[in-house]
Each structure stands twice: as C-alpha cells, then as structure tokens.
C-alpha positions as CSV (number, residue, x, y, z in Angstrom):
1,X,16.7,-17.2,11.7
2,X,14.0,-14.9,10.2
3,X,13.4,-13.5,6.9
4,X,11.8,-10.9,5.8
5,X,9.5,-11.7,2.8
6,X,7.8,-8.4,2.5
7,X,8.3,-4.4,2.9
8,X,5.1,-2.8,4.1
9,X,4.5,1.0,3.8
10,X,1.2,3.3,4.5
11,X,0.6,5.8,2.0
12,X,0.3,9.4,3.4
13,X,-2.8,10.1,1.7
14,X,-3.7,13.8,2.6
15,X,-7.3,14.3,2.3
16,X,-9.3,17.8,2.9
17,X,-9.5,19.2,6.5
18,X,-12.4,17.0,8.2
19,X,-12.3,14.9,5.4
20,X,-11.8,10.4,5.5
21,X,-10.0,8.9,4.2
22,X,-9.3,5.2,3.0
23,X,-6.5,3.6,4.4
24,X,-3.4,2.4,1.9
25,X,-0.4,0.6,2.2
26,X,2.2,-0.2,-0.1
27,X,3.5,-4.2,0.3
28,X,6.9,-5.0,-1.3
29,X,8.2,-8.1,-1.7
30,X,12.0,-8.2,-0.5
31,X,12.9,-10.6,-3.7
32,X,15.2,-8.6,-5.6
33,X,14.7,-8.2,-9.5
34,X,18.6,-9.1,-9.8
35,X,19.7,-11.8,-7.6
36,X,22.8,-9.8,-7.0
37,X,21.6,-6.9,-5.9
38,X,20.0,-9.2,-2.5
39,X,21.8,-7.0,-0.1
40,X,20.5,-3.1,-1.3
41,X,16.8,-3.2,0.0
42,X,15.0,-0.8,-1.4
43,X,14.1,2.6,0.0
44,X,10.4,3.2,1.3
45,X,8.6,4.8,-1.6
46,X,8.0,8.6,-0.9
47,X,5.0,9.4,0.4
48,X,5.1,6.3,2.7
49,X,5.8,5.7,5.8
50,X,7.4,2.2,6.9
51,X,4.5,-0.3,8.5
52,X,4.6,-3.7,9.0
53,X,1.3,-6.2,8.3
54,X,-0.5,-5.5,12.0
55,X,-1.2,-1.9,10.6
56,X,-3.2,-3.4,7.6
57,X,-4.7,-6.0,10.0
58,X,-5.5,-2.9,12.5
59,X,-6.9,-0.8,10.0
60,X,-9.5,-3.8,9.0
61,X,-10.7,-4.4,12.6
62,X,-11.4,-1.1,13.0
63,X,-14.3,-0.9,10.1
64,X,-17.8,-2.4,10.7
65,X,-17.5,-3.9,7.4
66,X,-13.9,-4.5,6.6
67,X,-13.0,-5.0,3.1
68,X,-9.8,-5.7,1.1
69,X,-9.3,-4.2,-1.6
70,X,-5.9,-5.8,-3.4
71,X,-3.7,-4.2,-6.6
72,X,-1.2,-5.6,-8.3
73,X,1.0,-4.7,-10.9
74,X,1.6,-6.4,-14.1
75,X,4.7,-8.8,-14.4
76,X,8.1,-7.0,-14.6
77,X,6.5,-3.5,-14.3
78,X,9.3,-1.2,-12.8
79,X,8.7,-0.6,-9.4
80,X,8.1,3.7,-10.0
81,X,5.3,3.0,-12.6
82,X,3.7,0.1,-9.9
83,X,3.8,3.6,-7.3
84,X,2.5,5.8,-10.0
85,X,-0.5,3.8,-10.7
86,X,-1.3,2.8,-7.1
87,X,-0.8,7.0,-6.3
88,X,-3.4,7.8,-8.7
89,X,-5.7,4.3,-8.2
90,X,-5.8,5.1,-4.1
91,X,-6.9,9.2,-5.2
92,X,-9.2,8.1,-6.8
93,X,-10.8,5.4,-4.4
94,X,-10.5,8.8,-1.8
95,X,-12.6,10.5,-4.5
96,X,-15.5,7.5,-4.1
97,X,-18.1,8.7,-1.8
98,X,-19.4,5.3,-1.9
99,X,-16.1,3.9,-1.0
100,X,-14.9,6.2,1.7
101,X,-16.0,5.2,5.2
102,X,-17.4,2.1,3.6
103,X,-14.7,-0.1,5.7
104,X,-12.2,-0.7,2.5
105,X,-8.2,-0.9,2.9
106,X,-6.7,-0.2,0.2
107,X,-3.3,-3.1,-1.2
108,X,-0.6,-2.0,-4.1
109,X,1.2,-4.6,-4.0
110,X,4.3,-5.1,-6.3
C-alpha cells in the first residue's frame, strides 16, 4: 500500500501581461497537527492549484541553470501565516529582476 507523505500545490502567481515569472509551489506534509484529525486532509490553499513533485522536477529541467530555492516555516507556525509569508516571499522574488528568468523554483514548504 502507498502513502502519501506530501500535498504539492503551484502557486497561481499572476504576473504583468508579457511578464515571467518564477515558478512556486506549495509542499505540505500530510502529517496532521492532531493525530486525530488523520482522516480530514486539508484543502489546497487558495491561489494554488493541486501538483504533484514531477511539476517541481519539470519546472527545473526546463531552466539552463536550475536552482532551488527552499522556505520553511518556523515550528508550529499555523498553516495560514506559513501561506501568508510564502504569498508575500514568492511577490517579492517576482519583483527581483535578477531573480526572474535566472532558472530559480521557488519551495514553501510547511
């Protein structure tokens, strides 16, 4: 039997008409903060679609010069301040003109 360890998600970041953007996905673990509560997985976060890991792995062969760029939260930070900060963390690398098109994938995970 297989388990799933992890919840994947790709942010929807919108970026300018003609503009790039830096790919970002959203990686759960499915470990649940109350033991009890192991049969209500959690909903994918808005502003997320669901993906699985070959979407991460995709989005790195398809840069020249991939790069992995990995967040994670602090211990026992509730999982809509984790979102928050990776929201305003991935604008902000979108905001880089160093970073975009520089072959960087973007990690939150929590």
């Amino acid at each position: 039997m297989s388990v799933q360890l992890f919840y994947f998600s790709e942010v929807n970041v919108k970026p300018p008409p003609g503009a790039s953007t830096v790919p970002a996905f959203f990686v759960e673990s499915t470990a649940p903060v109350n033991f009890d509560d192991k049969d209500n997985p959690l909903p994918t976060p808005p502003n997320c679609k669901p993906s699985n890991l070959d979407d991460i792995v995709d989005a790195l062969a398809r840069a020249s010069d991939p790069s992995l760029l990995i967040t994670v939260h602090g211990y026992n930070t509730p999982r809509q301040s984790a979102l928050e900060t990776y929201a305003k963390s991935f604008l902000a690398v979108n905001q880089d003109a160093a970073v975009v098109n520089s072959g960087v994938v973007c990690v939150g995970y929590c």
